[in-house]
Every structure is written in structure tokens, then in C-alpha cells.
N, CA, C and O atoms as CSV, one atom per row, in Angstrom:
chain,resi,resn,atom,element,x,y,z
A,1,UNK,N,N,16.941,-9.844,3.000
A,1,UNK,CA,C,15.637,-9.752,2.351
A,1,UNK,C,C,15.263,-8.274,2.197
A,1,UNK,O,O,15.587,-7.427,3.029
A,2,UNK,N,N,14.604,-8.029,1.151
A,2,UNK,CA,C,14.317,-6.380,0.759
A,2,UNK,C,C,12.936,-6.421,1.529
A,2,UNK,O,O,12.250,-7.343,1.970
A,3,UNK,N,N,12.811,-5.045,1.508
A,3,UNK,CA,C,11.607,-4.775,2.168
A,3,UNK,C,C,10.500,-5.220,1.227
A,3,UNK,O,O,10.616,-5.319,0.005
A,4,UNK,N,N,9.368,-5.487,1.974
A,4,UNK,CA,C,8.281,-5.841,1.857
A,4,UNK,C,C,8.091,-4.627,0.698
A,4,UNK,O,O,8.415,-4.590,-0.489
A,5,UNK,N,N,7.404,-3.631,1.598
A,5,UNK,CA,C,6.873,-2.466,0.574
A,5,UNK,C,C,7.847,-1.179,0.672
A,5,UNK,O,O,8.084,-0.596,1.729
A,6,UNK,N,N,8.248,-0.909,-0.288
A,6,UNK,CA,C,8.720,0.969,-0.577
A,6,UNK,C,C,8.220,1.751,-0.389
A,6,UNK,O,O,7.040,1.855,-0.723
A,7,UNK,N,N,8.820,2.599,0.184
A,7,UNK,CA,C,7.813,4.450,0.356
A,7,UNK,C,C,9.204,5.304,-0.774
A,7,UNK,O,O,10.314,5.506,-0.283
A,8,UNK,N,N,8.928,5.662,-2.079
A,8,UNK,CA,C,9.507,6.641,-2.612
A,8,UNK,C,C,9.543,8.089,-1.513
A,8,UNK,O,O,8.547,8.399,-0.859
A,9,UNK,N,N,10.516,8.678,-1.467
A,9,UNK,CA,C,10.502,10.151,-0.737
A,9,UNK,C,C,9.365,10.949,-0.997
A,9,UNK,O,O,8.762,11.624,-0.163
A,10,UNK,N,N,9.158,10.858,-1.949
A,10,UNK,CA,C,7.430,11.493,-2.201
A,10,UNK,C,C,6.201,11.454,-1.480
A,10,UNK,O,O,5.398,12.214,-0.940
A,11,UNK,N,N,6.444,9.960,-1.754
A,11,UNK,CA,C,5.130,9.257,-0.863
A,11,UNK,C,C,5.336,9.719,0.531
A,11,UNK,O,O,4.440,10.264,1.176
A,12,UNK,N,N,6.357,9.526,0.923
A,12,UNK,CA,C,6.639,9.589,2.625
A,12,UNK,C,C,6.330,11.104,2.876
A,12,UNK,O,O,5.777,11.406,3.933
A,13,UNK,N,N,6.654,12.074,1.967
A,13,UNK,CA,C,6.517,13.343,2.564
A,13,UNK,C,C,4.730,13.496,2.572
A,13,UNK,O,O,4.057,14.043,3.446
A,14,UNK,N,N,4.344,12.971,1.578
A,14,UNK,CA,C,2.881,12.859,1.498
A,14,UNK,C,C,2.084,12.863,3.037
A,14,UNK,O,O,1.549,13.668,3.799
A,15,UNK,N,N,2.415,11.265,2.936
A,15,UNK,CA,C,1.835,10.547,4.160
A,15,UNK,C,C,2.038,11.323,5.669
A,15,UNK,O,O,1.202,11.324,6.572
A,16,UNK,N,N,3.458,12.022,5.695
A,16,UNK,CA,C,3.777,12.769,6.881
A,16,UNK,C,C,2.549,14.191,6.713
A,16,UNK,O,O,1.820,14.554,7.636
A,17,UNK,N,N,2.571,14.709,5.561
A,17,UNK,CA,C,1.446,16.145,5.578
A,17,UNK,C,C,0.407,15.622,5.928
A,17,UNK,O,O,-0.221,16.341,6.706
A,18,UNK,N,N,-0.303,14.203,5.587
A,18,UNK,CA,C,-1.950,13.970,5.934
A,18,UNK,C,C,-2.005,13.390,7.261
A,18,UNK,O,O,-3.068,13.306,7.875
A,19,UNK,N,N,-0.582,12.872,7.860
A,19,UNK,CA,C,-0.395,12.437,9.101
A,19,UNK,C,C,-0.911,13.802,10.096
A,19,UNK,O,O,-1.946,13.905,10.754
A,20,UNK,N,N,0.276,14.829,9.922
A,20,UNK,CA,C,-0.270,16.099,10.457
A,20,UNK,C,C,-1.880,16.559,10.226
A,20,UNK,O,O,-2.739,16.488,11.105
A,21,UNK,N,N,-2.058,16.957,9.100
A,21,UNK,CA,C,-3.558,17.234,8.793
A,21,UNK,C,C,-4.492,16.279,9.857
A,21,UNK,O,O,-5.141,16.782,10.774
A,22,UNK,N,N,-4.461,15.310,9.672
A,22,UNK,CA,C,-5.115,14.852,10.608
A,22,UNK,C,C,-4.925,14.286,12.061
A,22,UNK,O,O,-5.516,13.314,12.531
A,23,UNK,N,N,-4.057,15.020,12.642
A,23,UNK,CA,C,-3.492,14.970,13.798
A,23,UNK,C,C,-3.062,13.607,14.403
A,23,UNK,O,O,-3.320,13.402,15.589
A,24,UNK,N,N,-2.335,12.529,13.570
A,24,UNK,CA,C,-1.952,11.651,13.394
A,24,UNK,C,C,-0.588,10.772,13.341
A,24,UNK,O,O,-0.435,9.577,13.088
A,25,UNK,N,N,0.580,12.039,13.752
A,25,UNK,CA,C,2.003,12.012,13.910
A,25,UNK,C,C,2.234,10.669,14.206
A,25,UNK,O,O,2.935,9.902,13.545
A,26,UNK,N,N,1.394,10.325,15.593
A,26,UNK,CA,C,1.850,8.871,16.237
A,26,UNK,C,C,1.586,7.667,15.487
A,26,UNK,O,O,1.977,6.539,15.788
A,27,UNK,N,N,0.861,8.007,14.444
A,27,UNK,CA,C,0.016,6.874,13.952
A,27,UNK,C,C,0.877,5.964,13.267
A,27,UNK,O,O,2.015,6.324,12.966
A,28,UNK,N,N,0.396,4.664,12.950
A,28,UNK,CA,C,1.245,3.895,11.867
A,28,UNK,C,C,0.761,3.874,10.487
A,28,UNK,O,O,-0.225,4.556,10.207
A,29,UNK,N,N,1.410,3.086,9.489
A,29,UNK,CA,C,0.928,3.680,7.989
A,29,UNK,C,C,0.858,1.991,8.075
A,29,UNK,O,O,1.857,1.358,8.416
A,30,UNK,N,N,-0.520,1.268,7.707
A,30,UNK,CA,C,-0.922,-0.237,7.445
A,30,UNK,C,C,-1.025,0.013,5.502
A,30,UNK,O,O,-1.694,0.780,4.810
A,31,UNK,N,N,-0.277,-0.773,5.261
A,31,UNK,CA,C,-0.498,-1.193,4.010
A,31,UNK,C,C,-1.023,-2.912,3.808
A,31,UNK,O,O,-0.567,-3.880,4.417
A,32,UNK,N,N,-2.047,-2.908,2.821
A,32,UNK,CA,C,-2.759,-4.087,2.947
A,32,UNK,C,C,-3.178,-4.384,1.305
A,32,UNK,O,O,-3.056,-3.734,0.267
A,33,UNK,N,N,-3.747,-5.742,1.660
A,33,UNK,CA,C,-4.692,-6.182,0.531
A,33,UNK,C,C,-5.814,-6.729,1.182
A,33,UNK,O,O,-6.025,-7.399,2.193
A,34,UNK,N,N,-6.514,-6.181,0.198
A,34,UNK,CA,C,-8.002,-6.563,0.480
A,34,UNK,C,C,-8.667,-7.433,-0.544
A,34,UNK,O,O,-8.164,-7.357,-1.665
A,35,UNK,N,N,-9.568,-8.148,-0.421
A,35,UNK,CA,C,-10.077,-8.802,-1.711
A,35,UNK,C,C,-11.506,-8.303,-2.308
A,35,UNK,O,O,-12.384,-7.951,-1.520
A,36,UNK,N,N,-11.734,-8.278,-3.777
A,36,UNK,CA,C,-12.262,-6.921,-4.245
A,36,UNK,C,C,-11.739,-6.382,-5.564
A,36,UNK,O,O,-10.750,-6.856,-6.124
A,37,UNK,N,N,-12.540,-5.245,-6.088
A,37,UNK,CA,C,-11.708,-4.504,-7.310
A,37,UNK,C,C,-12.371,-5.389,-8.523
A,37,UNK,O,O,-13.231,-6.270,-8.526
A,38,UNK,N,N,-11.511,-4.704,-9.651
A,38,UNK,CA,C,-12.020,-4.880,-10.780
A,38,UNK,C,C,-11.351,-6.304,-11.265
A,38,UNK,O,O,-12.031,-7.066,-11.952
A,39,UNK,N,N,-9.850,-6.684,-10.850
A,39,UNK,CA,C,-9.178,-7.515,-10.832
A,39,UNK,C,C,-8.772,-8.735,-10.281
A,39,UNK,O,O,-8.052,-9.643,-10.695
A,40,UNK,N,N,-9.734,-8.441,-8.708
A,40,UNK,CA,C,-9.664,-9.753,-7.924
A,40,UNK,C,C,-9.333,-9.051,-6.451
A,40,UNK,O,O,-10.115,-9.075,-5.500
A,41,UNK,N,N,-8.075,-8.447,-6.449
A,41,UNK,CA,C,-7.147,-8.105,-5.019
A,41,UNK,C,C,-7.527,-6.186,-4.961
A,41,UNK,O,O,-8.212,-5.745,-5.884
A,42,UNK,N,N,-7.201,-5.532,-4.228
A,42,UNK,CA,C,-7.125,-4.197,-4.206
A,42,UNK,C,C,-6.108,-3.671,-3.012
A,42,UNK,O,O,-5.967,-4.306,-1.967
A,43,UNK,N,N,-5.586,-2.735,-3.227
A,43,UNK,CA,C,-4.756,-2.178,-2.472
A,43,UNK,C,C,-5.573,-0.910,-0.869
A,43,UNK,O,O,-6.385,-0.006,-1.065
A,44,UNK,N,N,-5.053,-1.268,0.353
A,44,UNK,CA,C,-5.465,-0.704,1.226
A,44,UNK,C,C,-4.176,0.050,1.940
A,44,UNK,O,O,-3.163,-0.645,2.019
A,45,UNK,N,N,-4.101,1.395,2.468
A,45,UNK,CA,C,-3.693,2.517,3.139
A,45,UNK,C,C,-4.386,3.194,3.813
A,45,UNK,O,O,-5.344,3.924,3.557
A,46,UNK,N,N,-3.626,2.807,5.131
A,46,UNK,CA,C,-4.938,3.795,6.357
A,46,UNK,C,C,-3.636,4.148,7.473
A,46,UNK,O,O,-2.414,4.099,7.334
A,47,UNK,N,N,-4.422,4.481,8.502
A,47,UNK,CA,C,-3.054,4.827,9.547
A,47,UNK,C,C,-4.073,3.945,10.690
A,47,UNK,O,O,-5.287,3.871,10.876
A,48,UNK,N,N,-2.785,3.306,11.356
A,48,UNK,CA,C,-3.271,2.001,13.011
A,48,UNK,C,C,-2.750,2.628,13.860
A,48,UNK,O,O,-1.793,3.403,13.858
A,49,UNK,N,N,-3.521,2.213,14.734
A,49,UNK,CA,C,-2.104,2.535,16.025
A,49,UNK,C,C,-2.055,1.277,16.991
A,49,UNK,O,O,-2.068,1.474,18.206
A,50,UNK,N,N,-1.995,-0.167,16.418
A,50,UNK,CA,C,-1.767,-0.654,17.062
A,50,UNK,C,C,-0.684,-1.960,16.239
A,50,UNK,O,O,-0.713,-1.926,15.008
A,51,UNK,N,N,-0.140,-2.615,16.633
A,51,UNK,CA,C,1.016,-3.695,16.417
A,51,UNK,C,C,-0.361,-4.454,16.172
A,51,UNK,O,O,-1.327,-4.209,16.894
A,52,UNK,N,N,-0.415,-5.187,15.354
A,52,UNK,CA,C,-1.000,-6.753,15.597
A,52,UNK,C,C,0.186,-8.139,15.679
A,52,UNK,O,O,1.400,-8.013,15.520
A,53,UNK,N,N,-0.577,-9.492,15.980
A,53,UNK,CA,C,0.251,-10.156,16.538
A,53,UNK,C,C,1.467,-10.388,15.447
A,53,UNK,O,O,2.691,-10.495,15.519
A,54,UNK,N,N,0.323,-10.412,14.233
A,54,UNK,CA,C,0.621,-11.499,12.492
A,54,UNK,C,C,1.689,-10.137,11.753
A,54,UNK,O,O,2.270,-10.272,10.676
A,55,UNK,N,N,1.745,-9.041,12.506
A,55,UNK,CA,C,2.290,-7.844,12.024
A,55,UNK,C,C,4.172,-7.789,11.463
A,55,UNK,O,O,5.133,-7.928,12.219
A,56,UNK,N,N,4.228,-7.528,9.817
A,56,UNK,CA,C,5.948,-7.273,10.162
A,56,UNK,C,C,5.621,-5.522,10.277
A,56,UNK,O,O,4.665,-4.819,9.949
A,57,UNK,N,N,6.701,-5.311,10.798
A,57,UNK,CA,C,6.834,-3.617,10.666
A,57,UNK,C,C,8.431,-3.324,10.014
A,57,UNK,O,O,9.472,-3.979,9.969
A,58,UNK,N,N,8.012,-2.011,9.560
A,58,UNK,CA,C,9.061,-1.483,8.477
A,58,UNK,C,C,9.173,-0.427,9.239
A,58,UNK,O,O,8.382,-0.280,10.171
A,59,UNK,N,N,10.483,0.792,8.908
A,59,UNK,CA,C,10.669,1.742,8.996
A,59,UNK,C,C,11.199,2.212,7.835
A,59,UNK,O,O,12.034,1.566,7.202
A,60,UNK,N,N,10.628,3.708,7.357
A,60,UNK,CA,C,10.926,4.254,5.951
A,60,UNK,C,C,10.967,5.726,6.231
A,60,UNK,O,O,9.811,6.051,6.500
A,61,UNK,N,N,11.787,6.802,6.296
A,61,UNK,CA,C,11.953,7.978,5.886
A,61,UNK,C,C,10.698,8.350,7.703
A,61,UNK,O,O,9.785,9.148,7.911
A,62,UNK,N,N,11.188,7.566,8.341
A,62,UNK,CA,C,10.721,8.122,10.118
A,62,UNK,C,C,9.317,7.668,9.924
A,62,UNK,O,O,8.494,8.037,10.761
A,63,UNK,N,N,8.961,6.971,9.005
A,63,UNK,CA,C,7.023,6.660,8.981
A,63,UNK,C,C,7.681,4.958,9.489
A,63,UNK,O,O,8.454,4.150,8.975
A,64,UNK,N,N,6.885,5.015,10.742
A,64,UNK,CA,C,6.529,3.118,10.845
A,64,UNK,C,C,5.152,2.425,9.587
A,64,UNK,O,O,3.964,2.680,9.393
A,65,UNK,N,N,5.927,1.697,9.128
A,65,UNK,CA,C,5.216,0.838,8.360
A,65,UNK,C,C,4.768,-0.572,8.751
A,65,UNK,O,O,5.570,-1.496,8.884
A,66,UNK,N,N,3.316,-0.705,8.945
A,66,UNK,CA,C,2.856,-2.271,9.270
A,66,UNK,C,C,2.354,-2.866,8.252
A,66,UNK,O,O,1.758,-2.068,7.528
A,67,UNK,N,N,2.330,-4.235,7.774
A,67,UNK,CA,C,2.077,-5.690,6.899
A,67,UNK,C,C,1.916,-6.494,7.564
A,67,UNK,O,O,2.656,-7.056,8.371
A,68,UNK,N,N,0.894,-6.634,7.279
A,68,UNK,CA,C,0.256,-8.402,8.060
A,68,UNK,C,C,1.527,-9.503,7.295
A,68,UNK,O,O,2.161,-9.383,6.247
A,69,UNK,N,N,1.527,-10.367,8.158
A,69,UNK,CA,C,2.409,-11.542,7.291
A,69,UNK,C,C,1.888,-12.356,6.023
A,69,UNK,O,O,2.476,-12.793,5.034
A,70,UNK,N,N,0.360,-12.397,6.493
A,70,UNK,CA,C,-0.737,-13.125,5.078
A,70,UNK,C,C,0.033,-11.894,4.279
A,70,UNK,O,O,1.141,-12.173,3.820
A,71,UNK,N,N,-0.524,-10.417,4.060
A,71,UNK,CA,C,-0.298,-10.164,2.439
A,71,UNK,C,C,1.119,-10.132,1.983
A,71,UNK,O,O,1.376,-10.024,0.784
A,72,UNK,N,N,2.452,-10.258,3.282
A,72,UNK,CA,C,3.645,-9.400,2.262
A,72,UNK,C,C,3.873,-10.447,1.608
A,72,UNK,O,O,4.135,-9.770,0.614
A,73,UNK,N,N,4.009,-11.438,1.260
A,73,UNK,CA,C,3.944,-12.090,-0.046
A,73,UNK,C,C,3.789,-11.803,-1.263
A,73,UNK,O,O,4.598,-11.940,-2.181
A,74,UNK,N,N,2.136,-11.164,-1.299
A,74,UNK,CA,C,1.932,-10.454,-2.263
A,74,UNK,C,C,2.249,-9.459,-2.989
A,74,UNK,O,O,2.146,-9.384,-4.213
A,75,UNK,N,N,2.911,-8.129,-1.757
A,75,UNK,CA,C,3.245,-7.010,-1.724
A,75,UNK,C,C,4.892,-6.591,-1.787
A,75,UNK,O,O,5.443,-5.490,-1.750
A,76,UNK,N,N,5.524,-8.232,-1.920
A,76,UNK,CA,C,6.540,-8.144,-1.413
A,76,UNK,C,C,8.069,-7.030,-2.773
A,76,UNK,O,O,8.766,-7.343,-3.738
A,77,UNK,N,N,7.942,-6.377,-2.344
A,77,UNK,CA,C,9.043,-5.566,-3.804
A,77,UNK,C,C,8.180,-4.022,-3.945
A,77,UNK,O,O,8.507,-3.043,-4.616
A,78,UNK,N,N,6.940,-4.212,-3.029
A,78,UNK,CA,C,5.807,-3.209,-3.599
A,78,UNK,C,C,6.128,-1.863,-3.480
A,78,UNK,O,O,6.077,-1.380,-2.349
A,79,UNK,N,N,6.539,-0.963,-4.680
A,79,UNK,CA,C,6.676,0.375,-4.436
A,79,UNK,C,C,5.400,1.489,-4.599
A,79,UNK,O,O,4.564,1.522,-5.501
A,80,UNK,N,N,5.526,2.361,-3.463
A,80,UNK,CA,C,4.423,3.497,-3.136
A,80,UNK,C,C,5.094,4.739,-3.494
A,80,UNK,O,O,6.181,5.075,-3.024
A,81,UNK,N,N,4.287,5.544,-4.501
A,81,UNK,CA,C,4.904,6.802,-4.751
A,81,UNK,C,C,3.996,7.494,-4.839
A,81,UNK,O,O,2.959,6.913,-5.157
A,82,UNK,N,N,3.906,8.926,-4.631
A,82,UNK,CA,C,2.918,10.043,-4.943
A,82,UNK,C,C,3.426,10.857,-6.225
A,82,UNK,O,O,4.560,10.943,-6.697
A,83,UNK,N,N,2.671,11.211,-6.479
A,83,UNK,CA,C,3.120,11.693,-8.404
A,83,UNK,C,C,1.759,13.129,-7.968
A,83,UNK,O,O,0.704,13.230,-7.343
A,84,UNK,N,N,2.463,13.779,-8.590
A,84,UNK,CA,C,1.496,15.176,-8.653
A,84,UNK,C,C,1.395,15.567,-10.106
A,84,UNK,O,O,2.270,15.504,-10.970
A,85,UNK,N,N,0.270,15.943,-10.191
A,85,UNK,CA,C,0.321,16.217,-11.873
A,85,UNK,C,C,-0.644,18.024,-11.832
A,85,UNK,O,O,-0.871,18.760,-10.872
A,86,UNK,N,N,-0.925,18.150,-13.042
A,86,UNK,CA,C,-1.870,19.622,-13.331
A,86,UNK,C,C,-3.586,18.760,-12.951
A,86,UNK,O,O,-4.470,19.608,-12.827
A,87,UNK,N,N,-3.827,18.058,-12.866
A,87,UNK,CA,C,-4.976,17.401,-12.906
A,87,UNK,C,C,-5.031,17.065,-10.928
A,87,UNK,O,O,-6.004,16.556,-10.371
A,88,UNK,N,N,-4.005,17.419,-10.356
A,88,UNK,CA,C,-4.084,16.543,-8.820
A,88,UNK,C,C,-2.948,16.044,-8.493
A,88,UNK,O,O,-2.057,16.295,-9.304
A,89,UNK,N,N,-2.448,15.010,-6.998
A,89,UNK,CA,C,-1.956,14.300,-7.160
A,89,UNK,C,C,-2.576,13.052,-6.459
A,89,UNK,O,O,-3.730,13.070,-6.030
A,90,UNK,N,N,-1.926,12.193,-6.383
A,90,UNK,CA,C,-2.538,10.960,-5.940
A,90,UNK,C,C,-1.048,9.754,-5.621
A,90,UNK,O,O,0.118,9.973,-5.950
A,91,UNK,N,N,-1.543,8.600,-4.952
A,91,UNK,CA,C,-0.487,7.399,-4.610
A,91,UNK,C,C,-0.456,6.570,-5.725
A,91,UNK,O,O,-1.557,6.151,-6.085
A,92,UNK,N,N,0.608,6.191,-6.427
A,92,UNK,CA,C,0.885,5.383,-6.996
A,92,UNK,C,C,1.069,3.852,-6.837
A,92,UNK,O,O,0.283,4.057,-7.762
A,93,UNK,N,N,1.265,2.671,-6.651
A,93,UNK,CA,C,1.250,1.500,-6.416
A,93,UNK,C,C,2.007,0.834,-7.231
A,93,UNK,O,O,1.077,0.311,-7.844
A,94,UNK,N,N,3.121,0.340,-7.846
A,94,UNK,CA,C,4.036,-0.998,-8.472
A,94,UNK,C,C,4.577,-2.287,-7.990
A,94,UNK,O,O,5.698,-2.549,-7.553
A,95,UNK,N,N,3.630,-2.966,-8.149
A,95,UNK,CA,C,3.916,-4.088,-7.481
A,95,UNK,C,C,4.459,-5.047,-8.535
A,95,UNK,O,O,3.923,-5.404,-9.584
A,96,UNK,N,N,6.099,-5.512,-7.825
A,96,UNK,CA,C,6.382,-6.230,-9.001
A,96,UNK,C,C,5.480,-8.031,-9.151
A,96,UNK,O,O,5.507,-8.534,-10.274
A,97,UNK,N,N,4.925,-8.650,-8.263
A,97,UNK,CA,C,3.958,-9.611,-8.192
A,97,UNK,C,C,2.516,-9.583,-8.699
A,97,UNK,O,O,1.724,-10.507,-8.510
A,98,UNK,N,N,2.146,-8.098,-9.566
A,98,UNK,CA,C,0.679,-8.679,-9.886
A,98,UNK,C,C,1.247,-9.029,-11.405
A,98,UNK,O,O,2.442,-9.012,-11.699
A,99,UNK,N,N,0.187,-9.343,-12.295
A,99,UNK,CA,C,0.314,-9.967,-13.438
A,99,UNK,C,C,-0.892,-9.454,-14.487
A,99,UNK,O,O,-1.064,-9.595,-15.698
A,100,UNK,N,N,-1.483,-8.928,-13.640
A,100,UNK,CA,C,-2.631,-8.071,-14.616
A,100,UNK,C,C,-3.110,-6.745,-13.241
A,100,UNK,O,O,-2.996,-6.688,-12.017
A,101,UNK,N,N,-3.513,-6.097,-14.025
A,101,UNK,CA,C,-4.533,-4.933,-13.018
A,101,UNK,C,C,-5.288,-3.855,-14.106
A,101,UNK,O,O,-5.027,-3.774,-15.307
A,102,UNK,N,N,-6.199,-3.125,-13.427
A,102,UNK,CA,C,-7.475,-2.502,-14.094
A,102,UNK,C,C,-6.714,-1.191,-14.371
A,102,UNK,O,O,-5.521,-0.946,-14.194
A,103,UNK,N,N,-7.624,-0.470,-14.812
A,103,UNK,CA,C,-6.852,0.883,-15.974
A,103,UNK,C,C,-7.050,1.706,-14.469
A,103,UNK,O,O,-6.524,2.810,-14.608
A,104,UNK,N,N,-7.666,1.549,-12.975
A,104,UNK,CA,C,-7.843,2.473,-11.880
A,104,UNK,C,C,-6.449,2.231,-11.267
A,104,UNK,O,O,-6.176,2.859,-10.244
A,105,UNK,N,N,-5.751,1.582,-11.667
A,105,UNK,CA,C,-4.462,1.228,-10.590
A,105,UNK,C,C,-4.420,0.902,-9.290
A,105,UNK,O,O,-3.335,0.841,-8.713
A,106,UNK,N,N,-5.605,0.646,-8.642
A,106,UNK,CA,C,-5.757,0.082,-7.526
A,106,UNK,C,C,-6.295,-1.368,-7.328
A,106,UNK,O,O,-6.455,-1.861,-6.212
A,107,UNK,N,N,-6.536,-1.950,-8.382
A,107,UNK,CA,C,-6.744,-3.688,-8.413
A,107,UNK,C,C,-6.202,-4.112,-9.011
A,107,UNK,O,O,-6.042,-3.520,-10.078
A,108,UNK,N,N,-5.651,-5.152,-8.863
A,108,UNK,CA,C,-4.778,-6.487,-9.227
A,108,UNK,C,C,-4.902,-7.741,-9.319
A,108,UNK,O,O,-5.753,-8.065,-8.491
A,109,UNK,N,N,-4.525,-8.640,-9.869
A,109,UNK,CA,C,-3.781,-9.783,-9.156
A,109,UNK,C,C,-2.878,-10.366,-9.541
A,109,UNK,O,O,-2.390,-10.205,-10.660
A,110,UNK,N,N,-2.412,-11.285,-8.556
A,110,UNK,CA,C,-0.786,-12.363,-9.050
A,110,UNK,C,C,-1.306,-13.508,-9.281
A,110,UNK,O,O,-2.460,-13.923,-9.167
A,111,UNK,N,N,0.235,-14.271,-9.818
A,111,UNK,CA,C,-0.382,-15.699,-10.107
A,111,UNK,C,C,-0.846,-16.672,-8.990
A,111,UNK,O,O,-1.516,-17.667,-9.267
A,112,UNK,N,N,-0.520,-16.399,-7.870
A,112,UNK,CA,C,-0.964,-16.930,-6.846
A,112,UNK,C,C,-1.803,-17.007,-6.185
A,112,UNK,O,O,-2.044,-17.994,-5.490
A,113,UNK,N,N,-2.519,-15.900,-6.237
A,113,UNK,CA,C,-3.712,-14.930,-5.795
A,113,UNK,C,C,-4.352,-14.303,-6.513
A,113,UNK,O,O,-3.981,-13.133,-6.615
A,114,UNK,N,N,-5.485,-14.685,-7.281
A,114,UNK,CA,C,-6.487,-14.000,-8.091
A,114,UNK,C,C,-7.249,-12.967,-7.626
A,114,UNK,O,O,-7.274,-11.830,-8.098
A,115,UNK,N,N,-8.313,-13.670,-6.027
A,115,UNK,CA,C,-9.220,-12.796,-5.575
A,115,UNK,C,C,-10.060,-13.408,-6.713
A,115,UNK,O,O,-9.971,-14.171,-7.675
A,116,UNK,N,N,-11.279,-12.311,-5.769
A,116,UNK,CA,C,-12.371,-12.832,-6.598
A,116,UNK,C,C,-13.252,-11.383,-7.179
A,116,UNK,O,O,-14.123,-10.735,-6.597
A,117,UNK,N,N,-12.640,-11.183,-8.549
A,117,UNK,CA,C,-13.071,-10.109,-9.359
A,117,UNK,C,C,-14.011,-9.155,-9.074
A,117,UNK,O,O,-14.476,-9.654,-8.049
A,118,UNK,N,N,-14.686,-8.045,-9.258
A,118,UNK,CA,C,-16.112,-7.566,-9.089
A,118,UNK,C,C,-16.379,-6.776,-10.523
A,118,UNK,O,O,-15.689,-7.001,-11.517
A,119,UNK,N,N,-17.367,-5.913,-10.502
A,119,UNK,CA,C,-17.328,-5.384,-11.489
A,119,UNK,C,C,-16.642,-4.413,-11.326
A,119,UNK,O,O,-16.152,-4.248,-10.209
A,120,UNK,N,N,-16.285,-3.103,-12.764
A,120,UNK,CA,C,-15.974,-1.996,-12.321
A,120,UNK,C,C,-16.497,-0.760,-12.502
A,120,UNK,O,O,-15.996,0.212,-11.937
């Protein structure tokens, strides 16, 4: 089985600089869904430091990665990349399971999982 979610080398070097910045080395990287957004679902990134029970964990480029078992379903193929441009950079999100999402790239949904829309 492929991993749940991807960290492109980008992303990972990312996540390791804001890990440091915020004195956070030990921390874990939780990737989630939340319900919400313009689309129904929205994408969540924070750092845990704890295992939960419902937890799979990943390892990617030395970052521990945690997923609840509810979302990797959703998330499952999901690639994370950081893209830098003249304007900034920011995290990217491709999830091959949504089926629509908003022009912000952070809401979604699949056919399985709508969520329940908001405005935007």
C-alpha cells in the first residue's frame, strides 16, 4: 500500500526550517481534514507531539508523519509540496480523491465525502 500522504523534498525541507524556527525538532507533522471551506472538507497541518490511539504514522525525508485512520481515506495518494514563487512561497496540496475544490486550494471534496460547504 502507498503512503497515505507525500512530502515532495521541498515540502520536507520546508517543514524541517519552521520545525527549527519554532523550536520544534521533536515535534510530529499531523496532517488532517477538517470539515469547513468553501467546498465542504479543508486541509489541516500543525505539528503534535503525541501518537493518538486511531493514529497511522509515516516517515518521510526524517519528518514523522501522523493521520488519523478516519481521514487517510480521504488523503490517501495525497501529495504536499512547497512551491516558491516572486510573490512568496506557500504548501501546495494534490489530492488525487477530491473531485472539485475552490480557486484557495485548501478546500475540497470527494465523492464520498462532501462536508458541509461554507461560504468563501
Amino acid at each position: 500500500m502507498s503512503d497515505v500522504v507525500i512530502l515532495t523534498e521541498a515540502a520536507a525541507l520546508q517543514i524541517k526550517e519552521m520545525m527549527k524556527a519554532n523550536e520544534e525538532e521533536n515535534a510530529l507533522l499531523r496532517v488532517s481534514v477538517q470539515g469547513g471551506g468553501c467546498s465542504g472538507l479543508s486541509y489541516g497541518m500543525g505539528f503534535a507531539h503525541e501518537i493518538e490511539e486511531n493514529d497511522t504514522q509515516l516517515e518521510q525525508y526524517g519528518i514523522k508523519i501522523l493521520v488519523s485512520k478516519e481521514d487517510a481515506p480521504i488523503l490517501q495518494g495525497t501529495k504536499v509540496d512547497y512551491k516558491q514563487s516572486m510573490m512568496g512561497g506557500g504548501f501546495t496540496i494534490e489530492n488525487p480523491n477530491a473531485i472539485a475544490s475552490c480557486g484557495c486550494g485548501s478546500s475540497f471534496r470527494t465523492a464520498a465525502n462532501a462536508g458541509k460547504p461554507e461560504e468563501c
